[in-house]
N, C-alpha and C positions, 0 to 999 in steps of 0.2 A: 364720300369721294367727290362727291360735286361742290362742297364746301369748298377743298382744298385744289380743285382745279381753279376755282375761281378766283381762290387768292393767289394762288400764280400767278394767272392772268393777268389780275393787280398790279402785280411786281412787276412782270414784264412788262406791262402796260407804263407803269411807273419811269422805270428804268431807262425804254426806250422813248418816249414823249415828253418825261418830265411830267405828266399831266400838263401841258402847255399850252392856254387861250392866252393867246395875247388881248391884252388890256391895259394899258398905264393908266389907270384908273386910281386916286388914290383909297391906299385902304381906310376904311372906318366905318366904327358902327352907327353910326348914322346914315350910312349911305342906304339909299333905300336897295342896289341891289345885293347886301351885304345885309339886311333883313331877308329880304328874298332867297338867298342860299340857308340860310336857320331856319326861315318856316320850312323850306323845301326839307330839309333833313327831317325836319321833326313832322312831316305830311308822307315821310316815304319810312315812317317807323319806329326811327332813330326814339328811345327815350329822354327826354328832354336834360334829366339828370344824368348826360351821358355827353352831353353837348355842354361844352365850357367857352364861353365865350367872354371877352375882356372885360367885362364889366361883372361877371360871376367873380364871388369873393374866392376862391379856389383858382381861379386860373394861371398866375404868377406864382403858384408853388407846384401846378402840376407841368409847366409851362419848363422850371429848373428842376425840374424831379429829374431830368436825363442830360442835361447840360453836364458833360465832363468838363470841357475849354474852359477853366477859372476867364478867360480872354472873353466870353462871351454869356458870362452871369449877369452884364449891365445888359437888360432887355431893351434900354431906351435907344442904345445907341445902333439901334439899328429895328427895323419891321419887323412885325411880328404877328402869329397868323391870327386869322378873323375868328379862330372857335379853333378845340380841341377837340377831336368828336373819341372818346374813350369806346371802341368797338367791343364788341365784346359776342358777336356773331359777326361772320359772313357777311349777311346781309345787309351790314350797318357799314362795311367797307364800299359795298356795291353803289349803297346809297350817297355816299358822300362824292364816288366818281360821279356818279350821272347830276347829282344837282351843281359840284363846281363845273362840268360840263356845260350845262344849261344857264348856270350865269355867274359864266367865265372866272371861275374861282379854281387857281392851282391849287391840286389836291397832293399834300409831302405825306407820305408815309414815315413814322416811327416807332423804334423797336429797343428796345434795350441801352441803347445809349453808347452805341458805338461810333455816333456819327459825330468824330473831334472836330471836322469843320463848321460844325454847325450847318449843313446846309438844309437836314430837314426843319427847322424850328427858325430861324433867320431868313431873312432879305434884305441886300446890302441893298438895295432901290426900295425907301422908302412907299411907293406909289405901288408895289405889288401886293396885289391880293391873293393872301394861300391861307390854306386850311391845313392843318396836323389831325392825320388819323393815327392815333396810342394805338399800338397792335399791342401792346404790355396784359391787356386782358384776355389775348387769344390763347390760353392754356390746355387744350385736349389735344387727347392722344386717343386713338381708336386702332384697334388689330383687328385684322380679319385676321384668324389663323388658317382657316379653311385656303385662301389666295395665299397666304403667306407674305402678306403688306401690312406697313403699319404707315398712318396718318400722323404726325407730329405738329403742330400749327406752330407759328414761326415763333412764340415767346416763352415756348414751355420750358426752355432750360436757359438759365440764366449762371453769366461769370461773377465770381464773388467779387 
């Protein structure tokens, strides 16, 4: 139950904040505070194989894995985030708040691939730095029968 309070929380956190430090800061991996958000992930637990960032050979396919908009399959034409972090617990959500927190990385949640504007996976201002948390690995479902609740995590049912 405390899992899924938290990714509430997330969402609402998400939702109503955007996750938003201001920074025009251009993004890249080179920058050393865009190092500094990737150690921080992978120092608060994250496994590293879970963490995609633009220079991972994988990352440009899991990057159009949920891209619907055919308008928005050219990745060049516009920013794109610093790492994918593939959650796959709770914890690895919580983790990607507090390090782009700490060095000012907006944190985009996605999920299933409903977002036609592109706005969790794009930025029309090339100089923004954000991170994509995949909730696509979040799939349990828990019952308590006894309370008569059930826990559903946001990716466990998917539209064909």
């Amino acid at each position: 139950m405390s899992n899924s309070k938290t990714l509430l929380l997330f969402i609402i956190f998400c939702i109503f904040s955007s996750c938003y430090i201001p920074s025009p800061a251009i993004a890249s991996d080179h920058d050393p505070s865009s190092k500094g958000f990737i150690h921080c992930l992978t120092k608060k637990s994250i496994p590293p194989w879970l963490i995609h960032t633009r220079s991972s050979s994988s990352y440009t396919s899991i990057l159009k894995s949920s891209i619907r908009n055919p308008k928005f399959l050219n990745t060049t034409a516009s920013a794109t985030p610093l790492c994918i972090v593939m959650a796959k617990k709770t914890s690895h959500i919580q983790a990607a708040v507090v390090c782009g927190r700490r060095h000012r990385v907006r944190v985009r949640a996605r999920s299933g691939g409903h977002d036609y504007e592109g706005l969790s996976y794009r930025a029309e201002d090339r100089r923004e730095r954000f991170a994509v948390v995949d909730l696509s690995g979040m799939r349990s479902v828990r019952v308590d029968a006894a309370r008569g609740t059930a826990w559903v995590q946001l990716h466990h049912y998917k539209n064909p």
